[in-house]
FIVOZA-503989 format. One record per residue (C-alpha): x, y, z; residue in one letter. Coordinates in steps of 0.2 Angstrom, whole numbers, plus 2048, in hexadecimal, padded with zeros to 3 digits. Example, Ala and Ser with C-alpha at 12.3 -4.5 7.8 and 13.67 -1.06 7.14 Angstrom:
BEGIN
u:83E, v:7EA, w:827, res:A .
u:844, v:7FB, w:824, res:S .
//
This chain:
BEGIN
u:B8B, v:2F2, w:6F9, res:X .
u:B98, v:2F8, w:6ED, res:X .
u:B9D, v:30A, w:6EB, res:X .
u:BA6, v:310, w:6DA, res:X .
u:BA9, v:31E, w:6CE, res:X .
u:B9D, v:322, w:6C1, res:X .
u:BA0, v:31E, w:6B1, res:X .
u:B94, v:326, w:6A0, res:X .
u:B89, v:317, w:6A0, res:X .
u:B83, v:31A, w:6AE, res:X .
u:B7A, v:32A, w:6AD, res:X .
u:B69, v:322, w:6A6, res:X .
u:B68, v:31A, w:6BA, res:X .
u:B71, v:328, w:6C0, res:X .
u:B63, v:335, w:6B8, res:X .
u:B56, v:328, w:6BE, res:X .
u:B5B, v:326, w:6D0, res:X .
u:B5C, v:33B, w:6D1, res:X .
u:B4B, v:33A, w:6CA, res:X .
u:B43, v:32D, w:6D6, res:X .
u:B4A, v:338, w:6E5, res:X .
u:B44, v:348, w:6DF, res:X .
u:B32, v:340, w:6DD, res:X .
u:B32, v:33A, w:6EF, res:X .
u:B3A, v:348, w:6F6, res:X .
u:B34, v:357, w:6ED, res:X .
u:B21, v:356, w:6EA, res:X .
u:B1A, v:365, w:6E9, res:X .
u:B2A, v:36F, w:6EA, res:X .
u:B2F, v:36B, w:6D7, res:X .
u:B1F, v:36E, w:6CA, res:X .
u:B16, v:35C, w:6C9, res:X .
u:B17, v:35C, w:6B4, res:X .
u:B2A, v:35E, w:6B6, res:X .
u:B2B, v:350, w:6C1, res:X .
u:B1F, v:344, w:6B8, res:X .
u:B26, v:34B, w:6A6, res:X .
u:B35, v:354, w:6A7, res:X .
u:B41, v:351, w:6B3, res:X .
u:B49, v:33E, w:6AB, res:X .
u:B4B, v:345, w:69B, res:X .
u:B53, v:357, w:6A3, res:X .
u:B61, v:34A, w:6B0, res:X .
u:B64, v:33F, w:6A3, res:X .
u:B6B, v:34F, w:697, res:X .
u:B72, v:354, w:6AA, res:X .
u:B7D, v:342, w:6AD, res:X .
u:B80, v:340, w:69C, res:X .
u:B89, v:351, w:699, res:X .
u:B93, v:350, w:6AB, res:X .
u:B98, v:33D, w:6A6, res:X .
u:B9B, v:340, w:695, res:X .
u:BAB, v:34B, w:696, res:X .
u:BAC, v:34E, w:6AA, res:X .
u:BB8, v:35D, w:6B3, res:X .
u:BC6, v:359, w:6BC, res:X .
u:BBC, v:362, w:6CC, res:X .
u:BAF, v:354, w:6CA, res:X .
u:BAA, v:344, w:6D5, res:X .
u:B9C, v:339, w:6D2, res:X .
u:B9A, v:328, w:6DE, res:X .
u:B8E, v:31B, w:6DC, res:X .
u:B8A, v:311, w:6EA, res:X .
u:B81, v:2FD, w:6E1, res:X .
u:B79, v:2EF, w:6E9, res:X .
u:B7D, v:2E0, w:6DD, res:X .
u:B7E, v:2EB, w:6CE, res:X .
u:B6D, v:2F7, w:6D4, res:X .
u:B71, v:307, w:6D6, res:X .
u:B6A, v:30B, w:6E7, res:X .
u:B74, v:31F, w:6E9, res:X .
u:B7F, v:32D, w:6E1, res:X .
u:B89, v:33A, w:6E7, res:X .
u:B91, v:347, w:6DC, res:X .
u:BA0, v:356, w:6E0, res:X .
u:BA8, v:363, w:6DB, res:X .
u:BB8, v:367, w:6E3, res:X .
u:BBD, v:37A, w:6E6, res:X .
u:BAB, v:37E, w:6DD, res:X .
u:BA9, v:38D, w:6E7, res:X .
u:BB6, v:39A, w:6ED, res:X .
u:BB0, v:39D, w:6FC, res:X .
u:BA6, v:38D, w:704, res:X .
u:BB2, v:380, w:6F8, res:X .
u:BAC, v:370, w:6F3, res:X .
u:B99, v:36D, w:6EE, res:X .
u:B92, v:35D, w:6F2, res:X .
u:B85, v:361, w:6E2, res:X .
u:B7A, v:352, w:6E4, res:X .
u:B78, v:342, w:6F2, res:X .
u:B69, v:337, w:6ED, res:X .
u:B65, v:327, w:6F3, res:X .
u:B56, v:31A, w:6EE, res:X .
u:B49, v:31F, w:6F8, res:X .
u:B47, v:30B, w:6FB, res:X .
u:B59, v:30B, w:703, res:X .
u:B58, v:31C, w:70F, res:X .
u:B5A, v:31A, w:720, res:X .
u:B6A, v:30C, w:720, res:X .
u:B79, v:319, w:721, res:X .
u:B7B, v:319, w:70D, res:X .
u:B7C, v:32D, w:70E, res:X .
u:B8A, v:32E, w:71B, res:X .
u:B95, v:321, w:712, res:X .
u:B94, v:32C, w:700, res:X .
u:B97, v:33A, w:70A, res:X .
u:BA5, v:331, w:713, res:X .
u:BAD, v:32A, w:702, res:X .
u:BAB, v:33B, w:6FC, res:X .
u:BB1, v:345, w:708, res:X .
u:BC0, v:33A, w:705, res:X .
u:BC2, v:340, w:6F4, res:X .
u:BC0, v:351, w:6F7, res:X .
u:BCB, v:350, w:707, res:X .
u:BD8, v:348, w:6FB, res:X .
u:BD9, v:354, w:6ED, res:X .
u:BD0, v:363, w:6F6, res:X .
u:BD5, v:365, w:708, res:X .
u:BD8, v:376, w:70B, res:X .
u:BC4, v:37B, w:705, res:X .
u:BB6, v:378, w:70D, res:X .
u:BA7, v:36B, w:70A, res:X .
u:B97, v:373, w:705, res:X .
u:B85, v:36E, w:700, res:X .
u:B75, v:376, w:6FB, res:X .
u:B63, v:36D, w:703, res:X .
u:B50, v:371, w:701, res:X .
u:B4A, v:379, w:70F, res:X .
u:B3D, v:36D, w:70F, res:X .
u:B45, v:35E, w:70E, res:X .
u:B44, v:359, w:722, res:X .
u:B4C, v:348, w:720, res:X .
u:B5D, v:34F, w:716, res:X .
u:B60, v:35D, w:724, res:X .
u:B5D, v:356, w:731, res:X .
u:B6D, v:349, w:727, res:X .
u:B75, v:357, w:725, res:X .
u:B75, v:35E, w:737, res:X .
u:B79, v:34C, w:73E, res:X .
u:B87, v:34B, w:736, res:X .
u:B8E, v:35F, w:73A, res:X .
u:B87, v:368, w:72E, res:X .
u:B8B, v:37A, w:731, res:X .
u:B77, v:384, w:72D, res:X .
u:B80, v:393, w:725, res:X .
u:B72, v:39B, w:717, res:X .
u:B63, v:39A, w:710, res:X .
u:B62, v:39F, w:6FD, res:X .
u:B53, v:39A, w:6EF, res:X .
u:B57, v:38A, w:6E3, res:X .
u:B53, v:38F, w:6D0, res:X .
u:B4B, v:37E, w:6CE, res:X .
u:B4B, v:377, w:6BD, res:X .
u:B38, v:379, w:6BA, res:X .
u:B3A, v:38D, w:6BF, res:X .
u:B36, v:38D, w:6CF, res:X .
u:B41, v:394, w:6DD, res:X .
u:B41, v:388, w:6EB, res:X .
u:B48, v:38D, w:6FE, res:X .
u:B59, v:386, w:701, res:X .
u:B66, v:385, w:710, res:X .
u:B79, v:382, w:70D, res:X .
u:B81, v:376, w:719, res:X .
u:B93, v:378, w:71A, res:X .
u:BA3, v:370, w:724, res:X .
u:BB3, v:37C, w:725, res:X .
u:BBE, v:36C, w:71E, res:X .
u:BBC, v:35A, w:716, res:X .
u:BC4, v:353, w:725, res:X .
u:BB7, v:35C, w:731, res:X .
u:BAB, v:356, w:726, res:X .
u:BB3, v:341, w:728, res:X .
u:BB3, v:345, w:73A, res:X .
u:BA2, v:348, w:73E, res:X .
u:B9C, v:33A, w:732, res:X .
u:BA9, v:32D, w:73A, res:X .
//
């Protein structure tokens, strides 16, 4: 497995992965028509615009099995005053979960962020319904600090928890 920086053509599979993860994990959270109909055309707009002329703040890691994209994870350094860096999205193919593919993007990530953000914390937004990514989440030291509601991209307003880590390097220790 190979882990690299995105580059614009890859946000057709990029926008196709996200797609194939919010299927299997967010039936019956997200409307059904925008899944089936809306959701590839509204990533592929999503990757296309952050890979078309992407901020200096911004991170995107691809991890690929013999060219296959098999996971994502995107950041935003400093995104937030307060809670720092935003770990916006961390996606793997549902085919592929279960093999520690999320801690080493977080791992890689966290680098980054460590890198060229160190004095900020690491942050991330999950559905509260998604089991399997918070119980990731508190594996790895996830600090449980709010519950908020997700303006989904259909119109519904989903309820989230942030997970946070006071520093990248906090965040490197509890994944190592």
């Amino acid at each position: 497995m190979e882990i690299r920086i995105a580059e614009y053509s890859d946000y057709e599979k990029i926008a196709a992965l996200h797609v194939r993860s919010w299927k299997t994990h967010y039936q019956g959270l997200l409307k059904q028509d925008y899944l089936d109909n809306e959701a590839l055309p509204d990533r592929l707009v999503i990757w296309q615009t952050r890979l078309t002329n992407p901020p200096f703040n911004q991170h995107i890691l691809l991890l690929e099995e013999k060219d296959q994209l098999v996971g994502f994870i995107c950041a935003f350094g400093n995104h937030d005053f307060e809670r720092g860096s935003i770990i916006e999205s961390l996606h793997i193919d549902p085919e592929y979960q279960g093999r520690g593919l999320g801690k080493k993007l977080i791992r890689e990530m966290a680098k980054w962020i460590d890198h060229y953000f160190p004095d900020n914390g690491v942050y991330l937004e999950v559905l509260e319904q998604n089991r399997q990514a918070i119980d990731f989440y508190d594996h790895i030291g996830g600090e449980h600090q709010l519950q908020k509601l997700w303006k989904a991209p259909c119109g519904t307003e989903v309820p989230e928890f942030v997970y946070a880590w006071k520093t990248p390097k906090l965040m490197l220790a509890s994944i190592e």
